[in-house]
C-alpha positions as CSV (number, residue, x, y, z in Angstrom):
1,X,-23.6,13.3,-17.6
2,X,-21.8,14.7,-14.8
3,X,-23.6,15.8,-11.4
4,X,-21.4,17.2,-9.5
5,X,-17.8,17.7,-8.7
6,X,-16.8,18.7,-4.9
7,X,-13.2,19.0,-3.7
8,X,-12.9,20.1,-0.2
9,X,-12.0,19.4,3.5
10,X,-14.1,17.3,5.6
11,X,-14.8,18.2,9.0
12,X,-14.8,14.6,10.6
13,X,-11.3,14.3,8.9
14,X,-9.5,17.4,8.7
15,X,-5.9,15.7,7.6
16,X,-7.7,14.4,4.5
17,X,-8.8,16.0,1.6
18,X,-10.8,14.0,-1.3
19,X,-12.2,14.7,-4.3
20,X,-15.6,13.3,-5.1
21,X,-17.2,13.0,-8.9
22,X,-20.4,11.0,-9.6
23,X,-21.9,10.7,-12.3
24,X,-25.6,8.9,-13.5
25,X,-26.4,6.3,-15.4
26,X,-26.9,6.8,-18.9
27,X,-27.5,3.5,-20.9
28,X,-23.8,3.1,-20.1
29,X,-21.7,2.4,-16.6
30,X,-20.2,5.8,-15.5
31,X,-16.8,5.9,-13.5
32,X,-14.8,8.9,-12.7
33,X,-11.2,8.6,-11.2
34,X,-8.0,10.9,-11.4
35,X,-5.7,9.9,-14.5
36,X,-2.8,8.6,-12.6
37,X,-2.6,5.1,-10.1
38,X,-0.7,2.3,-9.9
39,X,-1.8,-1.3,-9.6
40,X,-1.6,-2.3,-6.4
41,X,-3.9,-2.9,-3.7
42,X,-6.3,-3.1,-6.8
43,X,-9.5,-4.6,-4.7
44,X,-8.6,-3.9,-1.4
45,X,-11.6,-2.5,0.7
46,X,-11.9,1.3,0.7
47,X,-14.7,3.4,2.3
48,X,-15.7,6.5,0.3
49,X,-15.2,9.6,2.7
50,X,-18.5,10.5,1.7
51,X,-19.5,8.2,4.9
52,X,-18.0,10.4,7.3
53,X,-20.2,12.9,7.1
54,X,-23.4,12.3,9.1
55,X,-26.1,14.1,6.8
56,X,-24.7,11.8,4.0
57,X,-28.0,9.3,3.5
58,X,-25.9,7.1,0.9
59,X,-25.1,5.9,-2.9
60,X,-27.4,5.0,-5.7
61,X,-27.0,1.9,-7.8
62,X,-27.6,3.8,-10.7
63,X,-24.6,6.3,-10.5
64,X,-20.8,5.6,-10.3
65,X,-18.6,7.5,-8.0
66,X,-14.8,7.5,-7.6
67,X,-13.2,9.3,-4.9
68,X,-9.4,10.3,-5.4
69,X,-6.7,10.7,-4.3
70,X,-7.7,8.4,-1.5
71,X,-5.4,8.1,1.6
72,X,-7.3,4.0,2.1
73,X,-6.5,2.8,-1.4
74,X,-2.3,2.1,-2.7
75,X,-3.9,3.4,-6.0
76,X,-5.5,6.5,-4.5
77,X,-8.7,5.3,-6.0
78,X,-11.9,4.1,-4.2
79,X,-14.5,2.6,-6.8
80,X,-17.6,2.7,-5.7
81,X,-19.7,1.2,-8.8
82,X,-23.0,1.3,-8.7
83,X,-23.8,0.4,-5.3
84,X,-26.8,1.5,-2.8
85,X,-26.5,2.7,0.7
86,X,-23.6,2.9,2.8
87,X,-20.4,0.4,3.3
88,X,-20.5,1.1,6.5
89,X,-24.0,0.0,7.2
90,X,-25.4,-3.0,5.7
91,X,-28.6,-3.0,6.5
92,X,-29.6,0.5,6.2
93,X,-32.1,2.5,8.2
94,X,-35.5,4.1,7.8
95,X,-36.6,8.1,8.3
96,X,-36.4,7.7,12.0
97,X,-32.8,6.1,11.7
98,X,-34.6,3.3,13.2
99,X,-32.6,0.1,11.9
100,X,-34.2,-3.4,11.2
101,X,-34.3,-5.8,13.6
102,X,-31.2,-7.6,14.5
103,X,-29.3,-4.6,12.9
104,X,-27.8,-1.8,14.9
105,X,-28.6,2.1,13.7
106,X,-26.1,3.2,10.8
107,X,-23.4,5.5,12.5
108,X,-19.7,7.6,11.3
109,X,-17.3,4.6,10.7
110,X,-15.1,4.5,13.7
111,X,-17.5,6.6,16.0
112,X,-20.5,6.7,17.8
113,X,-22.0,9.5,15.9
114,X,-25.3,8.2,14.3
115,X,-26.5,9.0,10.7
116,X,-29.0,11.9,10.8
117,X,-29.3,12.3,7.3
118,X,-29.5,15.3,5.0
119,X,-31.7,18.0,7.0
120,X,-33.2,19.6,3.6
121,X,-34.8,16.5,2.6
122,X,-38.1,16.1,4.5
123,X,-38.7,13.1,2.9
124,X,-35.5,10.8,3.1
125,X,-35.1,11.7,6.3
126,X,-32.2,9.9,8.1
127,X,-33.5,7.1,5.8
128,X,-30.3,4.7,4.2
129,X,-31.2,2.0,1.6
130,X,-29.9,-1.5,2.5
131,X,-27.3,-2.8,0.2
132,X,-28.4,-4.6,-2.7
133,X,-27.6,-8.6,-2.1
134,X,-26.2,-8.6,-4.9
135,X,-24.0,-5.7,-5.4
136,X,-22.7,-5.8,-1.7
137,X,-19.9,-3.7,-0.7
138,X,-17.1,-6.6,-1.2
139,X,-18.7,-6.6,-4.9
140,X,-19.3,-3.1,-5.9
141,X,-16.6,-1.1,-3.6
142,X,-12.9,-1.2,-3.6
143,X,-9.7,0.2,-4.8
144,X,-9.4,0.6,-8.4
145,X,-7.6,2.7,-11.3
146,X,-8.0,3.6,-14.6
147,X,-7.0,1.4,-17.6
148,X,-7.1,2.2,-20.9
149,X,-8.2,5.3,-22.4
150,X,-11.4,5.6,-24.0
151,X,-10.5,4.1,-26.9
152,X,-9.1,1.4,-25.8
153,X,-5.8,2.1,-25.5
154,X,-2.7,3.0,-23.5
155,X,-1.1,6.6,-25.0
156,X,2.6,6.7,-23.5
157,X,2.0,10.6,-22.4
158,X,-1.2,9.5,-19.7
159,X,-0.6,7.2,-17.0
160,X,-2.5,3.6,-16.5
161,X,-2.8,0.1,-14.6
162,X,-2.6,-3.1,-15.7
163,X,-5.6,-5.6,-14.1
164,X,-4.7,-8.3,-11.7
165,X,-6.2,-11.9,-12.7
166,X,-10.2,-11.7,-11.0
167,X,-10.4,-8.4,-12.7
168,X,-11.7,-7.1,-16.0
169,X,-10.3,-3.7,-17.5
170,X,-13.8,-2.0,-18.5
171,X,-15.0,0.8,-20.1
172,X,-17.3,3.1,-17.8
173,X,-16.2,6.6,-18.5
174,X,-18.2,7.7,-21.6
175,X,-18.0,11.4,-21.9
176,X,-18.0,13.8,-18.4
177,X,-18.2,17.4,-20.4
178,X,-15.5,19.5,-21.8
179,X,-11.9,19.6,-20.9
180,X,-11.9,16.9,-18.4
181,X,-11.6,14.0,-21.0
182,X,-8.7,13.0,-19.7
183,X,-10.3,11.2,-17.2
184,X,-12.1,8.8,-19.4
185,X,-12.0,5.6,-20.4
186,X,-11.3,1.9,-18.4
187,X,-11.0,1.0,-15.1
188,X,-10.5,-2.2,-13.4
189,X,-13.6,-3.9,-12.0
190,X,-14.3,-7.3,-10.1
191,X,-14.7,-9.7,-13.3
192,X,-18.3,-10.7,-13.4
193,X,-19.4,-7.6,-11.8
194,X,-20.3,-5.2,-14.1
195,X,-24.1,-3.1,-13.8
196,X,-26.6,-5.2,-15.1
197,X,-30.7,-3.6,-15.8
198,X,-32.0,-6.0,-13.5
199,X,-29.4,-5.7,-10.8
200,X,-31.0,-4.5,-7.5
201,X,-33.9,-6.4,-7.9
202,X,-33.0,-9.5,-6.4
203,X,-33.3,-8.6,-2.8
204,X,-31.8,-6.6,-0.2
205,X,-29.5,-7.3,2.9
206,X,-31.6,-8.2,5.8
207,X,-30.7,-9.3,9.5
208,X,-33.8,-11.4,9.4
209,X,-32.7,-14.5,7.5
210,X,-29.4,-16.1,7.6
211,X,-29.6,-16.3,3.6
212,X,-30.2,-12.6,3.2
213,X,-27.1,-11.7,6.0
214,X,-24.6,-9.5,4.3
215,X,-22.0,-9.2,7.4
C-alpha cells in the first residue's frame, strides 16, 4: 500500500532534487526505487534527504522508503529498509528535543540547525525514536538497486543489478497501485538483514552503556 509519493526541491539543498516513495508494511517487506541503477557502490552509506529538513521527526521500522535518483549513492538509490529514527542521530531525542544523556540533540547533517520536529503534531513534538540496536543505520541504510522483477526475473527491456557477495537479491516490492509496476520486484539487501516480526524489540541505541553504543 502506497502512502505517499513527493518529488520536489528541498530548501536546505536547492541543487538537489529527490524523489521520495514509502510505503507500509503489509505482511510483506515494501521497497520502492526507480527502475534503472547500476551495481556499484551497492552498500555504501547514504543519508535519505528526508533528514535535511528540520520538521522531519524520522523513519518507521515498519515502512520501507527509497529515495532516487540520489546524488550520495553510484546507484542513485538510498535504501532505507525498515529502520526507526534518523541516520543522522543515533540516539534520538524526546518532545523537548532534549537528547539522552551522553548524546548531543539531533540537528541537519552538516549544520547546526537542530531538529524541531513537525509543528502540526502536538504530540511527537521534536520527539525522534532512537535507532533500533538491531537495525542500525550501517544495517538497514545504504545504497541499493533493484534486481529482479517481481517475478523473479530479469526481462531484457527493464534495467537491473546484479548483488555483490554480502548481499541477497530480495523481493520487497509487492504491488504499489496501478501503472507504476514497473517499479516492483527485488532489490539488493545486506544478507541476513531482512525485517523480521520481532525486530525492534531487542533494545534501542543508548549512550548509557557501552553495549547499547551505536556510534
Amino acid at each position: 500500500m502506497l502512502d505517499a509519493i513527493e518529488e520536489g526541491r528541498v530548501p536546505s539543498r536547492p541543487t538537489m532534487t529527490r524523489a521520495f516513495v514509502t510505503a507500509l508494511l503489509l505482511g510483506v517487506g515494501l521497497v520502492f526505487a526507480s527502475p534503472g541503477c547500476g551495481d556499484e557502490g551497492i552498500g555504501d552509506p547514504c543519508t535519505p534527504e528526508q533528514e535535511y529538513d528540520p520538521n522531519f521527526n524520522g523513519f518507521d521500522e515498519k515502512e520501507v522508503n527509497v529515495e532516487s535518483k540520489s546524488f550520495q549513492c553510484r546507484t542513485r538509490i538510498c535504501l532505507v529498509n525498515h529502520f526507526r529514527g534518523r541516520v543522522s542521530c543515533p540516539y534520538g531525542q524526546d518532545s523537548t528535543a532534549a537528547p539522552p544523556a551522553g548524546a548531543d540533540k539531533c540537528v541537519i547533517p552538516g549544520s547546526k540547525t537542530e531538529v524541531t520536529g513537525d509543528p502540526a503534531d502536538t504530540r511527537k513534538k521534536a520527539t525522534v525514536q532512537p535507532q533500533c540496536l538491531d537495525r542500525i543505520a550501517d544495517r538497514a541504510v545504504y545504497c541499493s538497486c533493484r534486481c529482479a522483477d517481481i517475478n523473479g526475473n530479469k526481462p531484457g527491456d527493464q534495467t537491473f543489478c546484479d548483488c555483490p557477495d554480502g548481499f541477497s537479491c530480495t523481493p520487497l516490492v509487492t504491488s504499489i497501485g496501478k501503472g507504476n509496476e514497473g517499479l516492483t520486484g527485488s532489490y539488493c539487501i545486506k544478507s541476513g538483514s531482512q525485517y523480521a516480526p520481532d525486530s525492534c524489540t531487542k533494545g534501542d541505541c543508548d549512550p548509557g552503556s557501552a553495549k547499547t553504543k551505536c556510534q
